[in-house]
N, C-alpha and C positions, 0 to 999 in steps of 0.2 A: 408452538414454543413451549419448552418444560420451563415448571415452575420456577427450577433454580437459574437456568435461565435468565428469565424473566427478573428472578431477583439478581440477579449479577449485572445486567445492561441497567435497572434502578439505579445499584448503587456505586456503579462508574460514571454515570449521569448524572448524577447531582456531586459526582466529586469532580470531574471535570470541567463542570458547568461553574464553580464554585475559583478552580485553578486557572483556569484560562479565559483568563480576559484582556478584550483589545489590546491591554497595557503590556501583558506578560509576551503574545505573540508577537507583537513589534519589537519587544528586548530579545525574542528568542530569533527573529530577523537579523537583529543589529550584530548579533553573535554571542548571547548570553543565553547558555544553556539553563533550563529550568531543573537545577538540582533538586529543589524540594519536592517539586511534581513527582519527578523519577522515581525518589526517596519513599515518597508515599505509594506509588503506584508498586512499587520493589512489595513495600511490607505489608500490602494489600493482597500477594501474592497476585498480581493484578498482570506482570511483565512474564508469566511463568503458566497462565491460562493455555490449554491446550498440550502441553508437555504431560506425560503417564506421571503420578507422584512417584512411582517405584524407579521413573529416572530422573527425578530430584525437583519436577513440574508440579505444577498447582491441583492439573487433573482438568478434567474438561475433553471435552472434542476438538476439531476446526469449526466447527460449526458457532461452539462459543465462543468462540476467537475472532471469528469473521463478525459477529456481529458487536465484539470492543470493540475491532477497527471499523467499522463503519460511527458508531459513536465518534471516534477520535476523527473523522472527517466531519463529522457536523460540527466538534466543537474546535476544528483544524489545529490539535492538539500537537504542538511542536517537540513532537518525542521520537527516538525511532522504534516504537513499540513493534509493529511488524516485523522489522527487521530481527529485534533482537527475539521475537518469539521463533521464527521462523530458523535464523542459525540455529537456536537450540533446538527446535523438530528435526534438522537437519544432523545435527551432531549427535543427538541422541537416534535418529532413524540408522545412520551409519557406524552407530558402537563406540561413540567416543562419550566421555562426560559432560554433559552441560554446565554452562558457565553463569555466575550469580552476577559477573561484569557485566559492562554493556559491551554486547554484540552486535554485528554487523557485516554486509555482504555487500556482492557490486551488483547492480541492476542488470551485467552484463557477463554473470557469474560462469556459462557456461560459452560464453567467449573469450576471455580474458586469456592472453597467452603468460602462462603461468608455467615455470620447468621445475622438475626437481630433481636434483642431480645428488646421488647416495654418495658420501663419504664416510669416513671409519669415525666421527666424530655423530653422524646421522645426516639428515636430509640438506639441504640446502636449497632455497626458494630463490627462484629468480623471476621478476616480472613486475605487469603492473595492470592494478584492478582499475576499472573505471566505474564514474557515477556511483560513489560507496557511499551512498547515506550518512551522513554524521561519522563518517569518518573523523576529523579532528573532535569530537565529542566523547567516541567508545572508545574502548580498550582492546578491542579485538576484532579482527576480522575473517570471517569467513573466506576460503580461495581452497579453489578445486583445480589441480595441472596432474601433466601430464607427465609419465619418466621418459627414458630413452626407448623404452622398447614400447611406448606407445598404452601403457597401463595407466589408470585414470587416480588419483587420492586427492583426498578432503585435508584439510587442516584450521585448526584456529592459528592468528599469525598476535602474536601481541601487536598493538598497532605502534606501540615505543619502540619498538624496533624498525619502522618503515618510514620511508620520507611519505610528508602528507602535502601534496598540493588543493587550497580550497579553491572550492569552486561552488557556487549556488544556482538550485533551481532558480525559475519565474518566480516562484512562490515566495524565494528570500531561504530556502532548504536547501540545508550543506548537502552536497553531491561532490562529493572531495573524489581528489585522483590519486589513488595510495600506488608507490612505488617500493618493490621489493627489490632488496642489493642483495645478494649473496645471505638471507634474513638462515640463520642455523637454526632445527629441530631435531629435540630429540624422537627416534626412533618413532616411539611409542604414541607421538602424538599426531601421528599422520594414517590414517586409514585407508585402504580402497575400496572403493565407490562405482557401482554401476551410473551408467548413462541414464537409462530410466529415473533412477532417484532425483537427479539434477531434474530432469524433466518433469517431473511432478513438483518440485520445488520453484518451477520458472511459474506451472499453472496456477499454485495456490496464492504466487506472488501476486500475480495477474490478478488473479480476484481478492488483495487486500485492496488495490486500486480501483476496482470495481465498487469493493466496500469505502473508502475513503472519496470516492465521486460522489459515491448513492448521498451519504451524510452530509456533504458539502452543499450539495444540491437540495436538500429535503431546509438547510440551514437560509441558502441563497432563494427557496421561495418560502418561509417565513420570512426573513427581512423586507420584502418585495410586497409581501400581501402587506407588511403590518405600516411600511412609506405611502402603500397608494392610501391607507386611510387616513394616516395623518397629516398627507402633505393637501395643504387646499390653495383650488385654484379655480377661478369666476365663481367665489363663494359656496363651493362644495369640494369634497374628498373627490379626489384624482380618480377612485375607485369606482364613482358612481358613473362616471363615463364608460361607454359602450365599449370605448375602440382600448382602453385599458380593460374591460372585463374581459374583451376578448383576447389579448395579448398574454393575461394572467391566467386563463383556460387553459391555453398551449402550455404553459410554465407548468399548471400543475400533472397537466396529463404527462406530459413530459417525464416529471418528478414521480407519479404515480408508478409510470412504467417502469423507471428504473428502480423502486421500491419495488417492486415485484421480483424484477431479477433479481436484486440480492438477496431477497426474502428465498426464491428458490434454490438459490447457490447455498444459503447458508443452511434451509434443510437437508441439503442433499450432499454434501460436501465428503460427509465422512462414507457414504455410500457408495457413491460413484462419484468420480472425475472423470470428467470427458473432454477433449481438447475442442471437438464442436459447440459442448456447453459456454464453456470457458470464453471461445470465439465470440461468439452471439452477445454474452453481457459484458464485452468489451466494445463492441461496436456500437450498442445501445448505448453506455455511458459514452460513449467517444462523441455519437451523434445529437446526444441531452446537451452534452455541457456545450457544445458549440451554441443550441438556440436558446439553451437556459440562462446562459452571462450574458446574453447579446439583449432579451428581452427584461433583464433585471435590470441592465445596466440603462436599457430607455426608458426603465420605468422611473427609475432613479434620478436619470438625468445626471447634472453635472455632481450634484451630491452623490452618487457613487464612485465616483472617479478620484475624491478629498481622501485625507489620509485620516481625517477625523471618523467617518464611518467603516464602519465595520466591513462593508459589502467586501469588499477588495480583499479581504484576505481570505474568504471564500472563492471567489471569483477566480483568484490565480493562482490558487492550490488546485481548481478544477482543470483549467489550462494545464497546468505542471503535469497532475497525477496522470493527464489524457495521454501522453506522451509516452508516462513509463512502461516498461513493460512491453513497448510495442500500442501503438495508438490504432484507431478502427483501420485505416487502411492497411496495415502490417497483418491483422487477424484477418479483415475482410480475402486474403490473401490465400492462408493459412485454413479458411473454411472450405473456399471452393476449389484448393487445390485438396483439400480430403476429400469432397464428394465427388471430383472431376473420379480420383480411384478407388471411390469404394459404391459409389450410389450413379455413377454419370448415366444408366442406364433405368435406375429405378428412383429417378426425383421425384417423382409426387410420394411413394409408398417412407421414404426417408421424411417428408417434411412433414406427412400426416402421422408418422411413428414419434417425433417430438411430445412431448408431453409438460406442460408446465404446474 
């Protein structure tokens, strides 16, 4: 990890840790956006990490991007930080201007049946995005369609122009359904876009949810170690019993391994991209958070399940995030139908070629 780094995940961690508390996350459930957070995180240059400064970003890699979002999963930070860093690598990778609004995309960006039909006035969008993040919160949304002759373009859409139906994750996280009527552009604000680009944007999306698990999980076995030793029972800590040391063993190897993935993802990120990489530490977290919630939550007992503790708004962000993007069985899919055409012949030389 480089120094600056290092000083950048410090001092997003003690400003998050500082903004988001139990009280804020529940108002940000109930449907009350955390302007001030935004506000600060905007003038921190904090929402702009990862963007080149010569196209209007903060500067940084992915790598120190992926490791704010995995932060923002420990401290289940109710923003659409991702989203909005990733429109703007998206709009700046494809030659259009990045936006100081808040941005945002559908989870379902390169399925979305989206048309755009040219008139003497400019473009016109017809369609409709699903699962948009904070849709009713941003100002903009990301959407990639198709014309008549089957050519592919990007657009920012203002979202005041578009009917917005909400909709929420598990987690209580707006996944609104944006609908385009007839939405007019001009000319100049529509670009075209290869298929590749979309597809490198679905993989990095993948691994914010991988960072956003790892943090939720790393947050879900602190709360867990820190219940077994406070809560007493036949006059000693929960913890000093065998059959919870042993339950809280699995939680952390669990939590260790998934800290490893992201740790590899996020050195490796700007280097290589590989859709088998990518595969593998989705399936890991997909496979963590199922035994990670299930042994926090008996460790907890019925006080995890109240709306006074904490647990639970980790716990169903892990649920939620497991989902997006495609959950372990959609990738587990998506690995062996790679190696079925590229390695079906030389499996062991492919799994010993892996390097972590």
């Amino acid at each position: 990890m480089s120094e600056i780094r290092s000083m950048l995940e410090e001092t997003v961690g003690k400003l998050l840790k500082d903004y988001c508390t139990k009280e804020l996350i529940t108002e940000a459930e109930k449907g009350v956006f955390p302007r001030d957070l935004w506000a600060t995180l905007t003038e921190l240059g904090i929402t702009s990490v990862g963007i080149e400064e010569n196209q209007g970003g903060a500067g940084g890699d992915l790598g120190d991007f992926l490791s704010l979002i995995k932060l923002a999963g420990f401290f289940a930070t109710p923003v659409p930080l991702a989203e909005h860093v990733l429109s703007n690598w998206l709009l700046s990778s494809a030659g259009l201007p990045v936006s100081n609004k808040i941005s945002t995309f559908s989870q379902e960006i390169h399925k979305d049946p989206i048309t755009f039909n040219l008139s003497e006035e400019g473009w016109i969008l017809t369609g409709r995005a699903s699962f948009v993040p904070w849709g009713r919160d941003a100002d903009n949304v990301i959407v990639v369609g198709t014309t008549s002759d089957e050519t592919m373009l990007l657009a920012s859409v203002p979202l005041m122009d578009c009917e917005i139906k909400q909709k929420n994750s598990l987690a209580g996280e707006p996944r609104d359904e944006v609908t385009l009527s007839s939405v007019l552009l001009p000319k100049d604000k529509t670009v075209m876009v290869e298929l590749e680009l979309i597809e490198k944007l679905t993989l990095i999306s993948t691994l914010t949810r991988v960072m956003l698990m790892t943090g939720a999980i790393e947050r879900i076995l602190e709360l867990t170690v820190a219940y077994s030793k406070e809560r007493i029972q036949f006059g000693r800590p929960i913890s000093k019993f065998q059959a919870i040391q042993q339950q809280l063993a699995v939680l952390a190897g669990e939590a260790t391994a998934s800290m490893a993935v992201a740790d590899y993802m996020i050195n490796n990120v700007d280097t290589k991209l590989q859709v088998d990489e990518v595969a593998m530490a989705k399936i890991q977290l997909g496979d963590a958070a199922e035994v990670v919630s299930r042994i926090a939550h008996q460790v907890h007992a019925a006080m995890g399940f109240t709306d006074e503790h904490p647990l639970h708004q980790s716990t169903r962000r892990v649920w939620a995030w497991r989902d997006e993007f495609g959950n372990e069985t959609t990738w587990a899919l998506t690995l062996g139908e790679k190696i079925l055409e590229t390695s079906s012949n030389r499996l062991w030389p492919y799994i010993t070629s892996l390097k972590g």
